[in-house]
C-alpha positions in Angstrom: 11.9 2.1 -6.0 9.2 -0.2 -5.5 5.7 -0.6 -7.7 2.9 -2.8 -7.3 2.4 -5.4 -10.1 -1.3 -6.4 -11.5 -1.8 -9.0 -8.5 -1.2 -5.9 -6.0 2.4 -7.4 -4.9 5.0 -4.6 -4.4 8.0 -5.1 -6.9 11.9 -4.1 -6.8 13.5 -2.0 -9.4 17.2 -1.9 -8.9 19.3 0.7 -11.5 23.3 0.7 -11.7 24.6 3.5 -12.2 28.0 2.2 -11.9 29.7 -0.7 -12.0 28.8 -4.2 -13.2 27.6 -6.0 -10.2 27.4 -9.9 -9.9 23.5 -11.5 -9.4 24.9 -12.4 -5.7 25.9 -9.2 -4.9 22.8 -7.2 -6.0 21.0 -9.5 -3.9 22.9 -9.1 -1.2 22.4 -5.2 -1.3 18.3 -5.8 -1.9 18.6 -8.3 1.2 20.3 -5.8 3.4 17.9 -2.8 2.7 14.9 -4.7 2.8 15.9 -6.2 6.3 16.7 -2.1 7.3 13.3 -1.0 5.9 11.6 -3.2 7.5 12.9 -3.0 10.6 12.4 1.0 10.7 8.9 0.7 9.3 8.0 -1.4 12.6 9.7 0.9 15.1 8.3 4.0 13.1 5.1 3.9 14.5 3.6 7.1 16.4 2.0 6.9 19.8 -1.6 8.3 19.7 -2.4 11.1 21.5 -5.0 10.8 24.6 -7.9 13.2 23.3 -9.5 15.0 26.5 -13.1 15.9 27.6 -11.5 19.3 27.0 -10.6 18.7 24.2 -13.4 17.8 22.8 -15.7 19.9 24.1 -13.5 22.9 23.6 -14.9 25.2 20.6 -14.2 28.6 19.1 -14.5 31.4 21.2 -15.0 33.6 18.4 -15.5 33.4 14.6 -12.0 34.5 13.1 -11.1 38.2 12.1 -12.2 39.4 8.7 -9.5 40.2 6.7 -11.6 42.0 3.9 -13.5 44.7 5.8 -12.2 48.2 6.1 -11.8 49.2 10.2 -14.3 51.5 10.2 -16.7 49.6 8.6 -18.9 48.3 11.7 -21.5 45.7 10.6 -23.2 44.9 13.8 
């Protein structure tokens, strides 16, 4: 879990659930994900899709259906 401390820089909090883990080896652990988050955030990145003169251009043909008025209820 991470949370941003007064200066704005993101912080690790690390809980055991089990075990008593040495200082090295919870390091190691907070090395390893770090170094897999960050190399998933950069490849996680989605391609923008081309917007067409269609597109937009393109408006409603018609306003939607009204839900609320009875069939035979023309309003013209």
């Amino acid at each position: 879990m991470t949370r941003e401390d007064a200066d704005g820089a993101a912080t690790l909090r690390v809980d055991v659930l089990r075990g008593n883990p040495t200082d090295e080896e919870l390091a190691a652990v907070v090395a390893v994900v770090t170094e897999s988050y960050v190399r998933e955030a950069s490849s996680a990145v989605a391609e923008e899709q081309p917007t067409t003169t269609w597109a937009v251009s393109a408006r409603g043909l018609r306003e939607p259906l009204r839900r609320d008025s009875r069939w035979g209820a023309f309003r013209g």
